[in-house]
C-alpha positions as a Markdown table, in Angstrom:
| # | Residue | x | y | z |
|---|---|---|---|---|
| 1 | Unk | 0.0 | 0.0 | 0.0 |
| 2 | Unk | 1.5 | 3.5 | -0.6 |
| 3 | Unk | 2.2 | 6.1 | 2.1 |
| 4 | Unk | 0.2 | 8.3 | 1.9 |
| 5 | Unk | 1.7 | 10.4 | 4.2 |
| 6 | Unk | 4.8 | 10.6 | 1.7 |
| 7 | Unk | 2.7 | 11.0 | -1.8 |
| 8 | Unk | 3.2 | 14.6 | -2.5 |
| 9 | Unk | 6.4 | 14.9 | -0.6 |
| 10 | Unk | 9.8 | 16.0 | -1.9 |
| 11 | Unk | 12.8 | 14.7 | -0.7 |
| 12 | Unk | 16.3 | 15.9 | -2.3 |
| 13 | Unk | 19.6 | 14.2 | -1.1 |
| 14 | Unk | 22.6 | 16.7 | -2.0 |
| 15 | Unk | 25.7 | 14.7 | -2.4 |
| 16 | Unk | 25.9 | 12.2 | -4.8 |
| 17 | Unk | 28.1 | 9.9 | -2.8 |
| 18 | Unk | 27.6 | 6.6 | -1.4 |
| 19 | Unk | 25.5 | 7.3 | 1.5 |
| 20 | Unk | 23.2 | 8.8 | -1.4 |
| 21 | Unk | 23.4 | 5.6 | -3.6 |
| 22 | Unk | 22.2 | 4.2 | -0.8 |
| 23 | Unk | 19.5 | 6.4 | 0.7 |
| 24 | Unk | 17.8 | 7.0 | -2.8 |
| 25 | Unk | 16.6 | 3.1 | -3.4 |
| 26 | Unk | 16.2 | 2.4 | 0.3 |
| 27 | Unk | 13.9 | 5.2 | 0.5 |
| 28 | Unk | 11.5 | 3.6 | -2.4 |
| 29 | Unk | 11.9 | 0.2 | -1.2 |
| 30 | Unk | 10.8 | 1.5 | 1.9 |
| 31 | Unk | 7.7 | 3.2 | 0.8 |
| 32 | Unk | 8.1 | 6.6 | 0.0 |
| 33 | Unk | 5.9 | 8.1 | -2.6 |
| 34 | Unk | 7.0 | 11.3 | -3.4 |
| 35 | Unk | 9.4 | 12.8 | -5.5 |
| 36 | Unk | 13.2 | 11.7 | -5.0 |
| 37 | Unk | 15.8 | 13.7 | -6.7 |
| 38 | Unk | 19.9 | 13.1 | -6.1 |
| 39 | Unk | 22.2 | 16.2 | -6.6 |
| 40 | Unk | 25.8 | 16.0 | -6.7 |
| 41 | Unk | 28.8 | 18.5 | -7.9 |
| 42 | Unk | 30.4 | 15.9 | -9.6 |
| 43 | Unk | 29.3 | 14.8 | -13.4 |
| 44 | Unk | 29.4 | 11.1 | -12.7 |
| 45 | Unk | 26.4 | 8.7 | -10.6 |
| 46 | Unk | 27.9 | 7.3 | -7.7 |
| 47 | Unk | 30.6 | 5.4 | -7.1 |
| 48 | Unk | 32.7 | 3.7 | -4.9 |
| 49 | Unk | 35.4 | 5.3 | -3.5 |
| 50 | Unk | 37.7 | 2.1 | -2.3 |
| 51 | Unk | 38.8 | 1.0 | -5.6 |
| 52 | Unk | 39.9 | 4.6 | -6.6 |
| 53 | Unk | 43.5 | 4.1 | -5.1 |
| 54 | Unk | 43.5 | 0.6 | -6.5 |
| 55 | Unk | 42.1 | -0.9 | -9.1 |
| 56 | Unk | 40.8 | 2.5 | -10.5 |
| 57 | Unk | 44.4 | 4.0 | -10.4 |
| 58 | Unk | 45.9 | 1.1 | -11.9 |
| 59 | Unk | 43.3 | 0.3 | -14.3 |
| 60 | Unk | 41.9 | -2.4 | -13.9 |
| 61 | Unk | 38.6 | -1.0 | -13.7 |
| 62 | Unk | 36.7 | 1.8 | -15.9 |
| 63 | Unk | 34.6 | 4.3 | -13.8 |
| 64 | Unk | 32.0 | 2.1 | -15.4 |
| 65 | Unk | 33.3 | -1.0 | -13.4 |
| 66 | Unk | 32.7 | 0.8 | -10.1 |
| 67 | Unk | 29.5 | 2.3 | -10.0 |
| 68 | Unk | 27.7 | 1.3 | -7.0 |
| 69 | Unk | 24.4 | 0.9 | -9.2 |
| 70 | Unk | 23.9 | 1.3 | -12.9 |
| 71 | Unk | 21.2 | 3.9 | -14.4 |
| 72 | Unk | 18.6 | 1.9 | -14.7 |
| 73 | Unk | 18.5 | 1.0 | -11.6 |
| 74 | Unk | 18.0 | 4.5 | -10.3 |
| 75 | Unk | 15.4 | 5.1 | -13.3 |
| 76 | Unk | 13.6 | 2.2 | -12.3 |
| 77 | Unk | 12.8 | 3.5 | -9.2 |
| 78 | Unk | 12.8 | 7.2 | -10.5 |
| 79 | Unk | 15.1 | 8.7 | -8.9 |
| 80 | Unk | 16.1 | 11.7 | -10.4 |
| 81 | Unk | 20.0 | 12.9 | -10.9 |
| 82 | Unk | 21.0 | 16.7 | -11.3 |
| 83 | Unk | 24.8 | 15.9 | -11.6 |
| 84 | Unk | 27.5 | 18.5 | -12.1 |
| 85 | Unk | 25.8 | 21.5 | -9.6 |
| 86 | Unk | 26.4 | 22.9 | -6.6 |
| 87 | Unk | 23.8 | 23.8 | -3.7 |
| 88 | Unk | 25.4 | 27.2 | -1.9 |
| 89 | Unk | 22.6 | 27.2 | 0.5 |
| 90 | Unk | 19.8 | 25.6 | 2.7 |
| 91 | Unk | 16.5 | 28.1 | 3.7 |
| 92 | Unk | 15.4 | 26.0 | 6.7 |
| 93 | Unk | 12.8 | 29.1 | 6.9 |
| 94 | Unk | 11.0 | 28.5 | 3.9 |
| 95 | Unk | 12.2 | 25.0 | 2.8 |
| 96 | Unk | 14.4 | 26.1 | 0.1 |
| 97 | Unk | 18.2 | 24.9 | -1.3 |
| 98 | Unk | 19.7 | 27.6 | -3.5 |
| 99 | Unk | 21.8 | 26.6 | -6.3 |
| 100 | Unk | 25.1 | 28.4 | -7.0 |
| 101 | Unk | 23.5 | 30.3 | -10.1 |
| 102 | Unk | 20.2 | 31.3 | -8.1 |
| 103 | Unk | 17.7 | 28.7 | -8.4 |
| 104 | Unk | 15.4 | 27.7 | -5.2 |
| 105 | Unk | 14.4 | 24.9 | -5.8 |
| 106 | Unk | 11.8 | 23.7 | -2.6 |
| 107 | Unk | 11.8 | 20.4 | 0.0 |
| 108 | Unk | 10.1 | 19.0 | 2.3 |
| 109 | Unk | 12.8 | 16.5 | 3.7 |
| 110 | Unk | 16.1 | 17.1 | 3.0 |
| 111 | Unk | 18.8 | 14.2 | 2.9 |
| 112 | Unk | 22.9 | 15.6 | 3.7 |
| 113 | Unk | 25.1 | 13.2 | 2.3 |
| 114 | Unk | 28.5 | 15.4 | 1.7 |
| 115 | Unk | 30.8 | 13.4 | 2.7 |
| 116 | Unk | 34.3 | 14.9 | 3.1 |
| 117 | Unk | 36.8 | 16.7 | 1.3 |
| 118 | Unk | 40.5 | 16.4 | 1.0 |
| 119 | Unk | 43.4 | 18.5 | 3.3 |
| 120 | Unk | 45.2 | 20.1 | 1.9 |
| 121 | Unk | 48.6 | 21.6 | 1.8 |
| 122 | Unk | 49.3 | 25.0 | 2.3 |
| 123 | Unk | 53.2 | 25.1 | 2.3 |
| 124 | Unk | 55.3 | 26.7 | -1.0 |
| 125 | Unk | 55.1 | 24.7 | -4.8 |
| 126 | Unk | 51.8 | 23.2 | -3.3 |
| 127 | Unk | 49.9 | 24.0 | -6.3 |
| 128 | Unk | 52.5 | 22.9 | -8.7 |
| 129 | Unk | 51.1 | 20.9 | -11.7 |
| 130 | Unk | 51.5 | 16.8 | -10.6 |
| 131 | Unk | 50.7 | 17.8 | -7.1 |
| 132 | Unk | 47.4 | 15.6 | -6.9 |
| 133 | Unk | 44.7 | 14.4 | -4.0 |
| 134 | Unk | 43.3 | 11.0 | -4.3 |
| 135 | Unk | 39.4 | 11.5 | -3.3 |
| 136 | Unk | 37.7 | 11.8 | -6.5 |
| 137 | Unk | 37.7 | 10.0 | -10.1 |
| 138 | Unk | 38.7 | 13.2 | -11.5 |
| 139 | Unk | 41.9 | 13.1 | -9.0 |
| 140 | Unk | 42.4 | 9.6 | -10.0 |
| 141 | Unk | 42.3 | 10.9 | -14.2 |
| 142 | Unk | 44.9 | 13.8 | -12.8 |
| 143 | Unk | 47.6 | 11.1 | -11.2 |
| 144 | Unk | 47.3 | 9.0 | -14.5 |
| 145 | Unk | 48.7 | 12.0 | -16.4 |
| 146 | Unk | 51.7 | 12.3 | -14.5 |
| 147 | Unk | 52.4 | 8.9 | -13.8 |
| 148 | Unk | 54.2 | 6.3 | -15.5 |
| 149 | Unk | 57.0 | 2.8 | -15.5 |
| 150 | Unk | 60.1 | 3.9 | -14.0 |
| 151 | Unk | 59.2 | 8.1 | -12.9 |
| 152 | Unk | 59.5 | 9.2 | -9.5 |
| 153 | Unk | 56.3 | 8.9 | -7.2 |
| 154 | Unk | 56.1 | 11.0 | -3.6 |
| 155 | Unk | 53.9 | 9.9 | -1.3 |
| 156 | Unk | 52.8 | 12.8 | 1.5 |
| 157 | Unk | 51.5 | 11.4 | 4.2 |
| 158 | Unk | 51.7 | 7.3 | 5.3 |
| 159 | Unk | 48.2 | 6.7 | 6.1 |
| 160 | Unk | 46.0 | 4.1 | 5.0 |
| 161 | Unk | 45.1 | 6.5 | 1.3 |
| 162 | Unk | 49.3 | 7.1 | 1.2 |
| 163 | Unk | 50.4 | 3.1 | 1.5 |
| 164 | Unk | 47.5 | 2.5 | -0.8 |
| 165 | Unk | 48.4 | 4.4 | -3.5 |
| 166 | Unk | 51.6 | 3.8 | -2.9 |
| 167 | Unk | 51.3 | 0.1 | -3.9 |
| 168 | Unk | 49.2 | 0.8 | -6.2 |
| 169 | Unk | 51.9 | 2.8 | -8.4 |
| 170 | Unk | 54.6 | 0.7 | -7.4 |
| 171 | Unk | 52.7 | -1.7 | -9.2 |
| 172 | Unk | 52.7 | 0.8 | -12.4 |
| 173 | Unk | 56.6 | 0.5 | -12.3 |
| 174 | Unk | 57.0 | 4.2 | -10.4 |
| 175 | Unk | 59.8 | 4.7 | -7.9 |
| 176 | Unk | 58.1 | 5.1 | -5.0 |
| 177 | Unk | 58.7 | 6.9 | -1.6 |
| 178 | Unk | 56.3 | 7.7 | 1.6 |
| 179 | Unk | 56.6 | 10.5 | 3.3 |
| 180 | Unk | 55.3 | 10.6 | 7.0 |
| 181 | Unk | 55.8 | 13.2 | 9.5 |
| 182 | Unk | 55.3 | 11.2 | 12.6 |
| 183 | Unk | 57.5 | 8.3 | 13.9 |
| 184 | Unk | 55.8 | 5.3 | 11.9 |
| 185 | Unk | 53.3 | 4.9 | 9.1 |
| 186 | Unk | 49.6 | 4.2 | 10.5 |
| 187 | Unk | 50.8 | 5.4 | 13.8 |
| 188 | Unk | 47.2 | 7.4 | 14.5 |
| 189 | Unk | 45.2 | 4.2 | 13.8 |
| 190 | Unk | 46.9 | 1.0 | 14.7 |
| 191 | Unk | 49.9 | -0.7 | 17.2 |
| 192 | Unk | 53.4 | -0.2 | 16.4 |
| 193 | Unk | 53.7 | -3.9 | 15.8 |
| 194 | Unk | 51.2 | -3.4 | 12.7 |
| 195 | Unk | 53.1 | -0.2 | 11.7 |
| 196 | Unk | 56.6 | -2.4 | 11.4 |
| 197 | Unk | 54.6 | -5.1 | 9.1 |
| 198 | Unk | 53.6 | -2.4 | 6.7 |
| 199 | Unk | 56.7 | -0.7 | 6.6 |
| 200 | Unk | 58.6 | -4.5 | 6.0 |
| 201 | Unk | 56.1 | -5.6 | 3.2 |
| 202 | Unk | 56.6 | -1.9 | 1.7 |
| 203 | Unk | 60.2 | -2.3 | 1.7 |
| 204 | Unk | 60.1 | -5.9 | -0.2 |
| 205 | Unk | 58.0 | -4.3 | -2.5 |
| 206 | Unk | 60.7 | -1.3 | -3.5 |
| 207 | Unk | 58.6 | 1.3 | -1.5 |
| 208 | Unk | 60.8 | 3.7 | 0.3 |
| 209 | Unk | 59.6 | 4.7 | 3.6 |
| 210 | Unk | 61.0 | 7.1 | 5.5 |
| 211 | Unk | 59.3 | 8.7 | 8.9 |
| 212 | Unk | 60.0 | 11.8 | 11.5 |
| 213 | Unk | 59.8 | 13.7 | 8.3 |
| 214 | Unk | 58.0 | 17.0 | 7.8 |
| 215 | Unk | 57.4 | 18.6 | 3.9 |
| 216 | Unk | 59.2 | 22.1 | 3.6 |
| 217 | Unk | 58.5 | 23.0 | 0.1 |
| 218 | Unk | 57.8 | 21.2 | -3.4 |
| 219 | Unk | 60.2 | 22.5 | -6.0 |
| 220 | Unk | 59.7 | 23.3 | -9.9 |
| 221 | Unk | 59.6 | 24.5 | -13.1 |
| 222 | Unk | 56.3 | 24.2 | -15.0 |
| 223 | Unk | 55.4 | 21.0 | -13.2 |
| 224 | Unk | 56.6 | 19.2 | -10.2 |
| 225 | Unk | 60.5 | 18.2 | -9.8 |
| 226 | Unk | 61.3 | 17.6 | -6.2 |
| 227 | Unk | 60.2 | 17.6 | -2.5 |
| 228 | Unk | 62.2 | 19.0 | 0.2 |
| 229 | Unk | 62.0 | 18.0 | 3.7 |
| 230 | Unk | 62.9 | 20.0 | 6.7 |
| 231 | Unk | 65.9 | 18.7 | 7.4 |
| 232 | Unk | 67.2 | 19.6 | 4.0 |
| 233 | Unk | 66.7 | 16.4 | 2.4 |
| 234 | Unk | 65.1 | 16.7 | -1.2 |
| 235 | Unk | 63.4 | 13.9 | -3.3 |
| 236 | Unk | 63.3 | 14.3 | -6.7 |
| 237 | Unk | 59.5 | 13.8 | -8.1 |
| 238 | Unk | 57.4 | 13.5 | -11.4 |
| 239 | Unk | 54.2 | 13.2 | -9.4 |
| 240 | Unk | 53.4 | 14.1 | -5.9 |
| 241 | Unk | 50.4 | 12.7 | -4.5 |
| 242 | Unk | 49.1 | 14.4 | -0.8 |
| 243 | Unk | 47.5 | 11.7 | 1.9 |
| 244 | Unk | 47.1 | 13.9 | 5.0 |
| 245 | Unk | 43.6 | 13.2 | 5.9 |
| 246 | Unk | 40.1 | 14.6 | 5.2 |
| 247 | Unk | 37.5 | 16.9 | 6.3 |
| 248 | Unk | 34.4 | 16.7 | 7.0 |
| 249 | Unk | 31.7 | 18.7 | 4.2 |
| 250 | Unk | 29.4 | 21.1 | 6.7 |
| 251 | Unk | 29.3 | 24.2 | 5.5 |
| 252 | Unk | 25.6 | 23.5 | 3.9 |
| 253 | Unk | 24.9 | 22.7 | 7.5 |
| 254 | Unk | 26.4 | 25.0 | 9.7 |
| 255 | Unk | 25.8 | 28.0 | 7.6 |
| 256 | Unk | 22.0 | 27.1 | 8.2 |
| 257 | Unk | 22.3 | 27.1 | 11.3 |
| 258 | Unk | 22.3 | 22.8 | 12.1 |
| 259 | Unk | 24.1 | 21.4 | 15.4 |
| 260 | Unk | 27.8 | 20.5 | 14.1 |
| 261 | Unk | 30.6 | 19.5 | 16.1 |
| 262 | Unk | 33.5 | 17.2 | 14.0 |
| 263 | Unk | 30.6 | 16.4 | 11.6 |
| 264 | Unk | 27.2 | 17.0 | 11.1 |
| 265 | Unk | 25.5 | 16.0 | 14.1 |
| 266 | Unk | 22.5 | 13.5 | 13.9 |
| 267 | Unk | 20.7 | 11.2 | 16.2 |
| 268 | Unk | 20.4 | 7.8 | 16.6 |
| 269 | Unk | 17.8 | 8.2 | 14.0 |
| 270 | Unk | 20.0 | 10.0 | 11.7 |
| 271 | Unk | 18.2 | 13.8 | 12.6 |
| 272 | Unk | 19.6 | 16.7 | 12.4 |
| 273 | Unk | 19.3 | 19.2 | 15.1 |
| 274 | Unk | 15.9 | 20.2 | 12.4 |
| 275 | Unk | 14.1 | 16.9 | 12.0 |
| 276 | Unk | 13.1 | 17.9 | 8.9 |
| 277 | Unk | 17.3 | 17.5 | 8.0 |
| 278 | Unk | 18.8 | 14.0 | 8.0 |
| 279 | Unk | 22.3 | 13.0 | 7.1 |
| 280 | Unk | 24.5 | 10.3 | 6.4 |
| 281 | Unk | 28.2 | 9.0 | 5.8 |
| 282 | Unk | 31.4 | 10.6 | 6.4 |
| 283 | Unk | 30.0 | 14.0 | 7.2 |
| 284 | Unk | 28.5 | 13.2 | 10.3 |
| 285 | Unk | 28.8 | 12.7 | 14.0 |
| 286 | Unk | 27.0 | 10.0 | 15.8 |
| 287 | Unk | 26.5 | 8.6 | 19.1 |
| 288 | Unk | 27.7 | 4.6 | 18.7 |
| 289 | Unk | 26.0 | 2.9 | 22.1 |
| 290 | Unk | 28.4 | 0.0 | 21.8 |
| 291 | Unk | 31.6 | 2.1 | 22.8 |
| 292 | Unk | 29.6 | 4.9 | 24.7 |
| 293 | Unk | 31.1 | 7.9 | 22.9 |
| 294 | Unk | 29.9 | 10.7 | 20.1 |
| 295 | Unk | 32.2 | 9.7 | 17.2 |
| 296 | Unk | 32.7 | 10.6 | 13.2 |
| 297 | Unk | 33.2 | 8.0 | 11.3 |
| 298 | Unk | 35.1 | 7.5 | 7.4 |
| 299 | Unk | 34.0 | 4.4 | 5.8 |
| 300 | Unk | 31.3 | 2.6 | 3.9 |
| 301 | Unk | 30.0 | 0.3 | 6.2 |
| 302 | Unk | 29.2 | 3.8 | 8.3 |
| 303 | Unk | 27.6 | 5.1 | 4.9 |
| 304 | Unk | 25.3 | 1.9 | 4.1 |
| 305 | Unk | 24.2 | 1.4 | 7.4 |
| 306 | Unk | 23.5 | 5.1 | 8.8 |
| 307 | Unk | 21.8 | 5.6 | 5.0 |
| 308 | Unk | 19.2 | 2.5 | 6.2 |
| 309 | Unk | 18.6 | 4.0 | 8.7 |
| 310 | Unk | 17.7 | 8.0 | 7.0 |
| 311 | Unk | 15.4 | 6.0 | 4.7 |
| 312 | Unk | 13.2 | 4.1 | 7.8 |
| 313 | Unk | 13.0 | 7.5 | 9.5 |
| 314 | Unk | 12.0 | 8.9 | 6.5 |
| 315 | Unk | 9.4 | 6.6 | 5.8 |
| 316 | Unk | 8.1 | 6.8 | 9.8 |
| 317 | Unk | 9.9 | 3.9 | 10.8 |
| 318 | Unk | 11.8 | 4.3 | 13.8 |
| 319 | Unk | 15.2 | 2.0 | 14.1 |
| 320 | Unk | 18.2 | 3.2 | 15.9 |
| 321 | Unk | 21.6 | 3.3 | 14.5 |
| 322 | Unk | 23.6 | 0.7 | 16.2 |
| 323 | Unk | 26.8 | -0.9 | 14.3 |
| 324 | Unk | 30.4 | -1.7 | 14.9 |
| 325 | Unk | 32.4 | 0.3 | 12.2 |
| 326 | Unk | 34.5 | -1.9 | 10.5 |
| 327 | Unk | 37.1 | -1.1 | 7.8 |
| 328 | Unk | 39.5 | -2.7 | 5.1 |
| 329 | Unk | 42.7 | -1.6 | 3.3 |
| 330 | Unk | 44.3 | -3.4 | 0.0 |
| 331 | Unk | 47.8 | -3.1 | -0.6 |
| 332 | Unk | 49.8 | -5.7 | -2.5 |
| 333 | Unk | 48.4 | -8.9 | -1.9 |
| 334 | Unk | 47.3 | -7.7 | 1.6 |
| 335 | Unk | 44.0 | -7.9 | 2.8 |
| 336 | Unk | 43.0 | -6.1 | 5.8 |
| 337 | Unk | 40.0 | -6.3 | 7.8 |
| 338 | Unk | 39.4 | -4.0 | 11.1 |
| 339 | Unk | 36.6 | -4.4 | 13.5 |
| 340 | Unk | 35.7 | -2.4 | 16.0 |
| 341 | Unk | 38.3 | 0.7 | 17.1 |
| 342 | Unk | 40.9 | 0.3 | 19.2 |
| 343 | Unk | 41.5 | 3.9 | 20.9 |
| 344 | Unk | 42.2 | 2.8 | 24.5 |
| 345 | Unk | 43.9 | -0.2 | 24.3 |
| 346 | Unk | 46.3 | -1.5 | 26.9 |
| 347 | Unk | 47.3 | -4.5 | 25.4 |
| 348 | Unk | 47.8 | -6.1 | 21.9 |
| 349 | Unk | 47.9 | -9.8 | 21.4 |
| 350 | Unk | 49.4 | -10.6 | 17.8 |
| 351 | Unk | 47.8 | -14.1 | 16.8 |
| 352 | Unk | 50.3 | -15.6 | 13.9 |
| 353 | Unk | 53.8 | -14.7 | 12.6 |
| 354 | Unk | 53.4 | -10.9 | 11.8 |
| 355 | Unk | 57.6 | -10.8 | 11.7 |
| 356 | Unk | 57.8 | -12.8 | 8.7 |
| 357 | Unk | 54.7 | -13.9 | 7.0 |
| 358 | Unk | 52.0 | -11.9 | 5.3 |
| 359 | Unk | 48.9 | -13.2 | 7.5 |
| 360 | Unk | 48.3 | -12.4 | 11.3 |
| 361 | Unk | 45.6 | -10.9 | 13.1 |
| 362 | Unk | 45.9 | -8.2 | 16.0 |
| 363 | Unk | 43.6 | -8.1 | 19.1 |
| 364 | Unk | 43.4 | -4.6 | 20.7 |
| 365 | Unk | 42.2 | -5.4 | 24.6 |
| 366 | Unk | 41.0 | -3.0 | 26.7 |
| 367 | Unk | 40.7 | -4.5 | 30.8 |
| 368 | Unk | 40.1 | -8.0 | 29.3 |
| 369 | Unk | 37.9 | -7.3 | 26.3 |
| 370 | Unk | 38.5 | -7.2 | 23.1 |
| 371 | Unk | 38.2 | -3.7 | 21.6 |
| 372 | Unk | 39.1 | -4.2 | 18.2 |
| 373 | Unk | 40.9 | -6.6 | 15.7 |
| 374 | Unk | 43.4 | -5.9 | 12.4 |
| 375 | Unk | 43.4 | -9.5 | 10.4 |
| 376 | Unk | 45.2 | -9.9 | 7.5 |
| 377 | Unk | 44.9 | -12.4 | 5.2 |
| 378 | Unk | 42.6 | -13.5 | 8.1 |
| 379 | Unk | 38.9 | -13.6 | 7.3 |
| 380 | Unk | 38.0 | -15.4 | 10.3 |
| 381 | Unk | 40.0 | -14.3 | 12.6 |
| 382 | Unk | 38.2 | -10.9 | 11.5 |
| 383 | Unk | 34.8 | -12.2 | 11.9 |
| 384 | Unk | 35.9 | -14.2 | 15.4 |
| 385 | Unk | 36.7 | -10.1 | 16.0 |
| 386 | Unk | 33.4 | -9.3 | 15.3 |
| 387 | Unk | 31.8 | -11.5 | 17.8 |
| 388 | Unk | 33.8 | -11.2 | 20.5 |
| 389 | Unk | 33.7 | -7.1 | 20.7 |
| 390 | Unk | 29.6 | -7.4 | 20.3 |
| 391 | Unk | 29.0 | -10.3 | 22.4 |
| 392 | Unk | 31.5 | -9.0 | 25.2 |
| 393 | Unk | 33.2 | -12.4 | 25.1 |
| 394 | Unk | 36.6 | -12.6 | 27.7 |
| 395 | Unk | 39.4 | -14.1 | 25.8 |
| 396 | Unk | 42.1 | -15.9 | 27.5 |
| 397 | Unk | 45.2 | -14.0 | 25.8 |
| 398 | Unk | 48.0 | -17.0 | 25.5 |
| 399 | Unk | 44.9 | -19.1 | 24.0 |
| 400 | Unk | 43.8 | -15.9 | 21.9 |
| 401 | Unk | 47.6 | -15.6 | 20.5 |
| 402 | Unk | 48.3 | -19.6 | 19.7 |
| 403 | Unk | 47.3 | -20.5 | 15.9 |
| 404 | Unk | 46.9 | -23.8 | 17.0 |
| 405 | Unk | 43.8 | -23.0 | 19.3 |
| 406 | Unk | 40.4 | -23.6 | 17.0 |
| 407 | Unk | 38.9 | -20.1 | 16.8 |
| 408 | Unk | 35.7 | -22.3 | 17.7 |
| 409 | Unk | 36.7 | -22.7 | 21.5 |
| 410 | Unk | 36.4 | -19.0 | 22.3 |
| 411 | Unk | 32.5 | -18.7 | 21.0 |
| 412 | Unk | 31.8 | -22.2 | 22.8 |
């Protein structure tokens, strides 16, 4: 039966990301009758964003490949794109977004699905042609063009997006060096044991890593030619690509006046501070109940599930937002899968040979319980992860770290 409370209602999602590929189909299969229309400032539907630093950048796959759903899809359902423009403004007054050349177009529930935007550099050769960002396609199209077998690839910043890329154009036959300003690579988000793995399968690869170094200047001509550090050191460059982190897209929202605080803030319903304003993905800032704490989070699993729930609030079905973020990183013939988030830890119990080999999983315990989990090459130890941080399970930690202990025991 159709909802008839929905029939004549207009609902407009700005951001064509994935929180919106999401939100737009959910909302129909949910039940909503009105109008749906998607509109994003890029010229492309959505897509995902993982594959852009891998398979994307080292073309494997055609924007085409990695569309999260194709067109018909979407016209199926009618839901309606306006791709390429930007919204400068939200009238909560009146129920208006302005576009940037003057149009008001009206709502009458508005979906924010902005997502993030890229840091960036501010220090001298910064905007030297072949200094990219890896966030969009259109970043991805602007790496191509400088990169190449056998050139000179700088990494800033050793990150997830920096070691990512990094393999990635290893793989294309660059000479490749990482840049990181603090004392190891992934320092902010996992142990130091994890950090040494990725710097030791980095250096079998041919990636030069070096750490404790801080980006003075980029040097050159017309384009590009070197990077100098700090401490006077200089590496020479054809392409220079910048992995410092992102931030979160709230101007829309705080310029109309919404609650925002590292994000958009939303409840566990996915409202704004105006209930008439939802939001989803990597622009926002939610409570998560399972580690008590208000918390922003950048992935997809955050994008899918928060956008579920937009689309049952939208269609007056109540359903908190309750998940345990998860995450995953390819680089080389690594696969890694995090559950949960370790901030807190006070003890980390390596399960396999992380010294030598290219599998092993790392528990992050926090008074006994298992916080969070980085497997690689080690699907079940990832999902085992999974159960013990939602089921609260106590794991003995000389049983937790012995391969020869059946994963079985500890959910017996």
């Amino acid at each position: 039966m159709p909802n008839e409370s929905t029939t004549n209602q207009r609902c407009i999602i700005i951001g064509a990301s994935h929180a919106a590929a999401q939100v737009a189909p959910a909302l129909r299969n949910n039940g909503w009758q009105g109008t749906i229309a998607v509109i994003g400032n890029e010229y492309f539907l959505p897509y995902h964003r993982p594959p852009l630093s891998k398979d994307f950048l080292s073309g494997k796959k055609s924007l085409e490949d990695i569309l999260i759903r194709q067109p018909q899809v979407y016209e199926k359902a009618k839901i309606r794109f306006a791709l390429g423009l930007t919204v400068s403004a939200i009238e909560r007054a009146d129920k208006h977004i302005v576009l940037e050349d003057g149009q008001r177009i009206p709502y009458d529930k508005l979906v924010l699905t902005t997502g993030a935007r890229v840091r960036k550099l501010t220090i001298p050769g910064a905007d030297l042609p072949g200094v990219c960002y890896l966030r969009s396609a259109n970043d991805v199209h602007q790496i191509k063009g400088f990169a190449g077998k056998d050139k000179k690839a700088v990494i800033v910043g050793g990150g997830y997006i920096g070691l990512e890329t990094a393999a990635s154009l290893r793989k294309l036959g660059m000479q490749v060096t990482v840049l990181e300003a603090m004392p190891r690579v992934l320092q902010r988000v996992t142990a130091p044991e994890v950090s040494a793995f990725y710097t030791r399968v980095h250096g079998e690869e041919g990636v030069n890593i070096v750490t404790d170094t801080i980006v003075k200047s980029i040097e050159g001509g017309k384009h590009v030619e070197a990077v100098v550090c700090e401490n006077g050191e200089s590496y020479p460059a054809d392409l220079v690509v910048v992995g410092v982190g992102v931030i979160p897209a709230t101007e829309l929202a705080e310029n109309a006046g919404l609650e925002v605080n590292n994000g958009i803030v939303v409840d566990e319903y996915a409202r704004t501070s105006d209930h008439d304003i939802l939001a989803a993905g990597d622009c926002t800032s939610h409570f998560n109940p399972i580690y008590g704490r208000q918390m922003r989070l950048e992935s997809v699993q955050n994008a899918l599930d928060q956008s579920s729930v937009v689309a049952n609030t939208l269609c007056g079905n109540l359903k908190p937002y309750s998940a345990l973020p998860w995450f995953w990183s390819d680089q080389f013939d690594l696969k890694l899968q995090i559950a949960g988030l370790n901030q807190g830890y006070d003890k980390v119990v390596i399960r396999g040979d992380i010294a030598n080999s290219r599998s092993f999983a790392a528990f992050y315990l926090g008074s006994g319980k298992v916080l969070a989990v980085d497997a690689v090459n080690k699907p079940q130890e990832f999902m085992l992860g999974r159960r013990l941080i939602t089921e609260q399970i106590e794991a003995d930690e000389a049983r937790l770290a012995d391969p020869g202990v059946s994963l079985k025991e500890f959910l017996a």
